[in-house]
N, C-alpha and C positions, 0 to 999 in steps of 0.2 A: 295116212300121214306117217312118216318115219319119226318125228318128232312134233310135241306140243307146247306152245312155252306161253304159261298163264302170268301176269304179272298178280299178284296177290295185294301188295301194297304200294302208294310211292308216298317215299317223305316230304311231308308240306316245305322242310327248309332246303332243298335241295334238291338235285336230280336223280339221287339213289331210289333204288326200287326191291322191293321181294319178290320171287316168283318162284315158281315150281316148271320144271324140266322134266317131258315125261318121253319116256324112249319105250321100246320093246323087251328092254331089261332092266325097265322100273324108272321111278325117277329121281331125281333130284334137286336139293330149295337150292334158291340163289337168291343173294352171292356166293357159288363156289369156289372151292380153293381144290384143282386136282393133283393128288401126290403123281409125281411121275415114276411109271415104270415103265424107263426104257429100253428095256428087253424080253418084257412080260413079265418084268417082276419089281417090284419098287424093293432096293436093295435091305436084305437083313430083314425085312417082315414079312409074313405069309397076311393071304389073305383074310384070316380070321382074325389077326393083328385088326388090320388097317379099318374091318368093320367095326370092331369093339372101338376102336381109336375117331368113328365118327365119319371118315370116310365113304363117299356116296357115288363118287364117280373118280375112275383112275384114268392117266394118259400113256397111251402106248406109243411107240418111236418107229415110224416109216422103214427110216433109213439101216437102222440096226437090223429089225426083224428081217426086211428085204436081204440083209446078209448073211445073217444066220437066226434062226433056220432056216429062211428062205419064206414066201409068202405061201407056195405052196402046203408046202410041210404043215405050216401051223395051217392051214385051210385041212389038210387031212387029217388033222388031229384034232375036228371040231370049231377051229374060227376063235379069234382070240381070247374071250372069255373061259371056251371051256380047257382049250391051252393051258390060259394061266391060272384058273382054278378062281377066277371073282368073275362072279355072276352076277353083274351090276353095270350099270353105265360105264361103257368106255368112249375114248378119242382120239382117233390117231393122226397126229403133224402129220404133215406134209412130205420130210424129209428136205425139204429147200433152204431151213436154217441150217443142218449138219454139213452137206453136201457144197456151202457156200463159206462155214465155217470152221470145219472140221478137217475135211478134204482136201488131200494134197491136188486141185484142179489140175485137169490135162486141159481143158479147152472147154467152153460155154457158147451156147448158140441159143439161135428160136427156137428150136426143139427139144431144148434141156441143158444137163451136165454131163461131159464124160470125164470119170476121175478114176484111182485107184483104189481101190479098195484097200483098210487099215488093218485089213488080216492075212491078205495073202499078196497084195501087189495087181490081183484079177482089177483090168480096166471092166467098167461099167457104167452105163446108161445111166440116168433117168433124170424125168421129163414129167411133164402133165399128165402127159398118156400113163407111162411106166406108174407112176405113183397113184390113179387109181385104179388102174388095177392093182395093183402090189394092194389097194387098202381095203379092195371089192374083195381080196381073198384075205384077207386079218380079219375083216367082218364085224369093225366095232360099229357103234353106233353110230360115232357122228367121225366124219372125213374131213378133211381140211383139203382146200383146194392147192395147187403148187404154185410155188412163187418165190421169186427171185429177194431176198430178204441184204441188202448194200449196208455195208458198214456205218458203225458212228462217224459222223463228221466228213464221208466222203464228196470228194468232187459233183459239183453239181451235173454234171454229164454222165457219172455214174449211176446216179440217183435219177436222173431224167430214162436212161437206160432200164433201170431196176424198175421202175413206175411202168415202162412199157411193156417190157416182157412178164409183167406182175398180171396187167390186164390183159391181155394175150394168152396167157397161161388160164388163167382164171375162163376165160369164155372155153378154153380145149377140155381143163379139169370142167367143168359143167354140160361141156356136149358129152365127154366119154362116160361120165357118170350118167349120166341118162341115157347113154345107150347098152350100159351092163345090165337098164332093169335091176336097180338097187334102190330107188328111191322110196320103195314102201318100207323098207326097213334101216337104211343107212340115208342119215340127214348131211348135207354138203353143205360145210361152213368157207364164204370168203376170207381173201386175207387181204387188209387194208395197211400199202404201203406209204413212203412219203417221206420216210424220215420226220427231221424236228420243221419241215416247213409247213404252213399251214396252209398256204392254196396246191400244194403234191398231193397232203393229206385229202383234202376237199375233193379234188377231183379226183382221186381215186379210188373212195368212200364214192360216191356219185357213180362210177362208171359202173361199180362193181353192185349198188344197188337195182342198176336196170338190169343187172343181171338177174335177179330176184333169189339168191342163195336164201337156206333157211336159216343160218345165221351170219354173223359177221366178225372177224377177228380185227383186233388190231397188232402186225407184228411190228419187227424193228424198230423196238424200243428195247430199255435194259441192255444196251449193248454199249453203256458208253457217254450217251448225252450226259447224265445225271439228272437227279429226281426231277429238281426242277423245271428243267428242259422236259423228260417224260413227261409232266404232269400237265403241260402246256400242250404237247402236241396230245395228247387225249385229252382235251378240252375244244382244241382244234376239230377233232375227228369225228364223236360222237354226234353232234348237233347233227348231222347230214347221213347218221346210218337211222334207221326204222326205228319206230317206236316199240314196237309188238315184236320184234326178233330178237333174240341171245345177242349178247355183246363178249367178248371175249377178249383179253388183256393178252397176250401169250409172253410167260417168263420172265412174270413177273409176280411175285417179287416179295420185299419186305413187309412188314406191316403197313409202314409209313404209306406205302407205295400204293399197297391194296384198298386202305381207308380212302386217301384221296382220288383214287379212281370209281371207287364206288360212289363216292359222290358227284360223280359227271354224269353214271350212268351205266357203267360196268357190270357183267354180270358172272363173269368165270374167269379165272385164274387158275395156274399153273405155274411151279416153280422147282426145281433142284434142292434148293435153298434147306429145307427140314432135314432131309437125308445125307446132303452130302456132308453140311456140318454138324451130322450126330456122328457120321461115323469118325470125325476130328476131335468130339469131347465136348463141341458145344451145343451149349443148350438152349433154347429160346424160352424166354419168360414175359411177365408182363411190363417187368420193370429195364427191359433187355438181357442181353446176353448172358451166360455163364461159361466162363472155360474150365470146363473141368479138371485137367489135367493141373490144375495149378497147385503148389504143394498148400496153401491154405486149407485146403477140402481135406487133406489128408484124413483126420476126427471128424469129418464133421457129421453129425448125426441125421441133420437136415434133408429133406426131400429136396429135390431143383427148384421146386416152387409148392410151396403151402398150401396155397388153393387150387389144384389142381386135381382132378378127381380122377387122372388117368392111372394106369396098370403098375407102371416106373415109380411117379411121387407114390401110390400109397404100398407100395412093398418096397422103395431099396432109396437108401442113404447117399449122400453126395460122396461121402467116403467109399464105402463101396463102390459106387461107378466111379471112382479115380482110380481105385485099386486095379478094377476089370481091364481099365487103360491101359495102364502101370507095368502089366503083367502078359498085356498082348491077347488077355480074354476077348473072345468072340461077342459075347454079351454084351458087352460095353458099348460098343459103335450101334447094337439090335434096340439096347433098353433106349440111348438117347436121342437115335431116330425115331422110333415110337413113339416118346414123349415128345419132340419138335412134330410129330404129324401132327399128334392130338393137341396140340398148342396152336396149330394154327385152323383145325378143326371147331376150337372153342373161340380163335378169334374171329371165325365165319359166323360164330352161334352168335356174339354179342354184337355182330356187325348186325344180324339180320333184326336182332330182340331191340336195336336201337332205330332201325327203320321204322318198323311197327310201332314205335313210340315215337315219333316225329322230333328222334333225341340224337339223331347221328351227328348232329355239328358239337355237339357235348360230348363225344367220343374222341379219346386221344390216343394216339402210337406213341413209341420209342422214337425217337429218331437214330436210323442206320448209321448216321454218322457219328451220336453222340457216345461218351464211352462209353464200357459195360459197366451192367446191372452192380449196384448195390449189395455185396452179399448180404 
């Protein structure tokens, strides 16, 4: 078995569960939360950061690596782990959100995307086929199947479209992954399309279950609907994927976001979110946000947060990390990303310590929308 996923507990008030995820390069509890390093690196930390910081499994990026340095490349340089130097649980997208998102599109068919490439103008491929192999030679653990990922709020014929080529995609990513002979060691996750509708959701969740993948995502969300609307269509979703398999949220998201999906029945996450606004100066707490840049911090003695037992709150001052800003230090963007990993590291640790205590509905987030943090 390339992967084992135990459920350890479920909460009596709710549909949230624990479990442990076990791969070939160790495992991991869930609910997790994976930092993304999309280019083999989760930006400003090494990997001995990101273990001290609690991290147990990172996500690597299709689409990038497929660019540079190429699949091959990192295949001769030992396979993504020993590439990027963490020897622990990886997962690597699809590349179907970049290439639909990112991508200056030339044209899209049954057989994939041909687009240009965002470093030199080079047209290129890919498809179901291209993406796993592109992920049979990166060599993480778990694969995401390819799929057609349609915007927030598009035309229904879009999204009828995107649902098709999703399942379509999905049966070609599952024959070519069992014909590379990867399945003892690399587990193949579905991707459950649909938009905010709940019978797209349903039947695509359904289709992709006779498919029998070892786990199950849910993408296209976080693009737009808002929480609410999210929170709806993973309520939609879940009911119809497996009991006994990974659940998977992709790109998402804030606290608010991750609490209430955990209580559907969620069991992995992934988001940008910690790194991109440490390297901006914010910081995540329990009470939400801090900007650090703000001239108030100038003195101010204070850690980002109090109770926090990570590397940043107990060596360096709020003051000092404006200063680091201030001055275009390197530091500054390293320290605040580190402290937002290990911030949403410790709000996986309280997510899980509150399952086990049939206490998760007495658990509360920030809300995204509301202002920032209290200094």
């Amino acid at each position: 078995m390339s992967l084992t996923f135990e459920i350890l507990h479920q909460d009596s008030g709710c549909q949230a569960r624990t479990g442990r995820i076990s791969t070939r390069h160790g495992s991991f509890e869930t609910p997790a939360f994976m930092a993304v390093g999309t280019r083999g690196s989760v930006k400003g930390l090494t990997p001995q950061m990101l273990d001290a910081a609690g991290c147990e499994i990172l996500l690597g990026n299709t689409y990038h690596l497929m660019l540079r340095p190429g699949a091959e490349t990192v295949a001769a340089l030992g396979g993504l782990q020993k590439f990027s130097g963490w020897h622990r649980p990886m997962l690597t997208d699809s590349g179907g959100f970049q290439v639909f998102s990112l991508a200056k599109l030339r044209s899209f068919d049954d057989t994939g995307v041909n687009f240009r490439s965002h470093i030199d103008g080079t047209m290129v491929h890919l498809g179901p086929v291209e993406s796993m192999h592109v992920q049979h030679l990166l060599g993480a653990d778990i694969a995401m199947a390819f799929d057609d990922c349609p915007p927030a709020n598009c035309p229904p014929e879009r999204l009828a479209e995107a649902m098709a080529r999703t399942l379509a995609w999905a049966r070609t990513s599952r024959q070519v992954h069992e014909s590379l002979d990867v399945s003892q060691h690399q587990a193949l996750f579905g991707i459950v399309q649909g938009g905010t509708d709940p019978q797209a959701r349903q039947h695509c969740a359904q289709e992709l279950v006779a498919l029998d993948f070892d786990g199950y995502a849910i993408g296209g969300l976080a693009v737009g609907e808002g929480h609410a609307r999210m929170v709806q269509a993973i309520g939609h979703t879940v009911p119809f994927l497996p009991y006994d398999r990974p659940r998977y949220l992709m790109g998402v998201g804030y606290p608010s976001d991750i609490l209430q999906a955990v209580k559907h029945g969620v069991d992995m996450f992934d988001c940008v979110l910690p790194t991109r606004n440490g390297r901006n100066a914010l910081a995540f707490t329990r009470n939400g946000p801090l900007r650090l840049r703000n001239a108030q911090y100038i003195r101010d003695t204070r850690p980002i947060e109090a109770e926090c037992d990570g590397y940043c709150c107990q060596n360096f001052s709020r003051g000092y990390i404006r200063h680091l800003f201030s001055v275009g230090e390197m530091l500054g963007p390293t320290l605040v990303s580190l402290h937002n990993v290990h911030f949403f590291q410790r709000w996986m640790l309280d997510i899980r310590r509150a399952i086990r205590d049939n206490a998760l509905s007495g658990l509360k987030a920030w809300d995204s929308d509301a202002p920032d943090a209290v200094p």
